[in-house]
Structures are given as structure tokens and as C-alpha cells.
C-alpha positions in Angstrom: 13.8 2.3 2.6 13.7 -1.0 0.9 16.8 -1.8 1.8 15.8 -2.2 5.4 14.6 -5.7 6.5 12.0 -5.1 9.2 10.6 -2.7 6.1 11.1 -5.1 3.6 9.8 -7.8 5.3 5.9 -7.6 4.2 6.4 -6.2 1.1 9.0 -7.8 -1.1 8.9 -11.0 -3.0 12.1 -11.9 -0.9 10.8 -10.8 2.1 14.3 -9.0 3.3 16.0 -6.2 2.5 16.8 -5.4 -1.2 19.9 -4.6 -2.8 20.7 -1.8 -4.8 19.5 -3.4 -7.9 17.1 -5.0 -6.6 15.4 -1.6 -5.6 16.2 -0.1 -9.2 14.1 -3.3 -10.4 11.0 -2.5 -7.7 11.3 1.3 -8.6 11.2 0.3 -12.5 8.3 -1.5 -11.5 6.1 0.9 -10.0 6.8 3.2 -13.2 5.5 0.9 -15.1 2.4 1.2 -13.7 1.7 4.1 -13.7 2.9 4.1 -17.5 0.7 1.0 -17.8 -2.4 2.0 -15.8 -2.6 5.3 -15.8 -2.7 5.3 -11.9 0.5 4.1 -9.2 1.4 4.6 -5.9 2.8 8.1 -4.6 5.6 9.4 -2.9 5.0 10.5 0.2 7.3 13.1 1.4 7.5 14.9 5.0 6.2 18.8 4.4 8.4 20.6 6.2 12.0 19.2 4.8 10.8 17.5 1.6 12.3 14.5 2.7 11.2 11.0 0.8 9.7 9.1 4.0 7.7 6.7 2.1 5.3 5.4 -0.8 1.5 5.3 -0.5 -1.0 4.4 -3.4 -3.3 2.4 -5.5 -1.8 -1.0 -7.4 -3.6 -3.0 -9.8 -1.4 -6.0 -11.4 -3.5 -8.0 -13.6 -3.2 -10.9 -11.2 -4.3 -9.1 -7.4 -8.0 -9.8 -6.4 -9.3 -6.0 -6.8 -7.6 -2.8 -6.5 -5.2 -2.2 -3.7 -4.0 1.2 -1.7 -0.7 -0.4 -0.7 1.4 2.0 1.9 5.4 1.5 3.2 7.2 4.3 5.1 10.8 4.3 6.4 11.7 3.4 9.4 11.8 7.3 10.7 8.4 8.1 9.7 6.3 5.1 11.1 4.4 5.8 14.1 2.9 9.1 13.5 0.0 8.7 11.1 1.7 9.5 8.0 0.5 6.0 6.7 -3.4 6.4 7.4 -3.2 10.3 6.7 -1.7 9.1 2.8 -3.5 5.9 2.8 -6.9 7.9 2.9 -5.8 10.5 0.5 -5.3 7.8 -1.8 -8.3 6.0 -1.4 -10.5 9.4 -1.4 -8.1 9.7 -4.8 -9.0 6.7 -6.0 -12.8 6.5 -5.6 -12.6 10.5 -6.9 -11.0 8.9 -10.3 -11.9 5.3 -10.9 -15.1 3.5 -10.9 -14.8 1.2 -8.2 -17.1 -0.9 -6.0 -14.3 -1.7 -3.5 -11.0 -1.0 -2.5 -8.6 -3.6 -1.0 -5.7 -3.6 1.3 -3.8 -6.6 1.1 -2.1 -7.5 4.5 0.2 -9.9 6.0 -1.3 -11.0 9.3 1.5 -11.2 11.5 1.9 -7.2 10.4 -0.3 -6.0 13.5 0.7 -2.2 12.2 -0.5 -2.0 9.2 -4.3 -4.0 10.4 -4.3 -0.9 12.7 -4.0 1.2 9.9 -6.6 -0.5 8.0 -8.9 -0.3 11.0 -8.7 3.7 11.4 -9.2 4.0 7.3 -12.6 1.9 7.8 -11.4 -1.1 6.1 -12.7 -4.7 7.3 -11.2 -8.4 6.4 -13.2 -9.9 4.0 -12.1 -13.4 4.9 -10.6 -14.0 1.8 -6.4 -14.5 1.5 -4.1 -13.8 -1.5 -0.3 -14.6 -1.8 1.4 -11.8 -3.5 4.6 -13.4 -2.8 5.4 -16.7 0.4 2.7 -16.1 2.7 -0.9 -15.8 2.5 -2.4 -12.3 3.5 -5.7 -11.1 4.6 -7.5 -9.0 2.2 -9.3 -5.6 3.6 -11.4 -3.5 2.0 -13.9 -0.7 2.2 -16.9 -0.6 -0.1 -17.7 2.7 -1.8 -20.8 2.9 -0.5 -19.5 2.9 3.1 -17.0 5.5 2.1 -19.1 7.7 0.6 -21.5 7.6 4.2 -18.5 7.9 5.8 
């Protein structure tokens, strides 16, 4: 999955396609958070062959502005609401688990799919930016309060 570009493109430091390594590194990476932090993102698989289509979750590096459910599917699975089906498991996961106010969704703006996801999980811009990595992104949220009325 991260080896593809158009996936890639949002979501890596380099914003392209990742070697081999490279993925090893990012894969090492989301261990250690959850070895770390207790909590990571999850894999998502597709029920009825068990097929890896994707990773879906919560991330919390020291330096992002709150906590983040962060989703990335292969190229196959996009399109039929496996990201918002995950992405709201995960955020009903992690205001089950961790005492949060908010939860963010850190997006680049030019990525029109995933501001659609954000939309149907009740997440609104905030007006504020971060740059995980070249660009800056629009951070999304949903309160607590709003998902527990919800």
C-alpha cells in the first residue's frame, strides 16, 4: 500500500511512494506506538477474504496538536466506505478508552476524499493548520460532547 504514490502522497514525509525499507521504517514506527502509548492505528482487513486493505486508528506523537484517527486504504478498497466504517470504529474506540475532549483528523486540503470522510464521521475544520511533514493541513475534529449526542 505505501508503496503506491497516489496513496502515499498525503501521508508520508516524502510524499511519494516508499521503498521497501522505507515501509519496514513506517511499519517499525507504528509499533512503537502502540509499544509507547499503549494505543496505535489498526489494520483493517476486508471480512470475507482477510485480505490487508488498509490501516485505520488513533496517533498521538508528542509533537501533533491533539489526538488523531488517521485512516489509509489501498488503492482496491477506496471508494466503498471502508474508511468512514473503520474511522468511526476507532473514534467510538477511542472516546470508549481515553479521556478525551476532542478528536482530530489531520488533512491535507487538496485531499477532497478524505474531507468527505471527515464530513460523514461529524468532524468540522477547526481553522487551525499543522504540518506533519511539507504542507500545511487542515485540522478536523469532533468534540466528545457532540459525539456522545450523536
Amino acid at each position: 500500500m505505501l508503496a503506491d504514490d497516489d496513496t502515499a502522497r498525503f501521508i508520508t514525509a516524502k510524499g511519494r511512494g516508499l521503498s521497501e525499507a522505507e515501509a519496514w521504517s513506517e511499519t517499525a514506527w507504528l509499533i512503537g506506538h502502540w509499544q509507547l502509548l499503549g494505543f496505535g492505528m489498526f489494520v483493517v482487513e476486508d471480512r470475507s477474504t482477510g485480505d490487508f486493505i488498509g490501516r485505520v486508528g488513533p496517533l498521538r506523537p508528542p509533537w501533533w496538536p491533539d489526538l488523531e484517527i488517521a485512516w489509509s486504504l489501498a488503492p482496491s478498497a477506496r471508494g466503498k466506505g471502508y474508511a468512514t466504517e473503520a474511522a468511526r470504529a476507532a473514534i467510538d474506540w477511542s472516546f470508549e478508552t481515553l479521556a478525551l475532549a476532542r478528536i482530530v483528523s489531520i488533512i491535507d486540503p487538496r485531499n477532497r476524499s478524505s474531507r468527505r470522510v471527515a464530513e460523514r464521521l461529524g468532524q468540522r475544520p477547526t481553522g487551525e493548520t499543522f504540518t506533519p511533514f511539507r504542507d500545511p493541513c487542515d485540522v478536523w475534529e469532533i468534540r466528545r460532547r457532540d459525539w456522545e449526542a450523536a
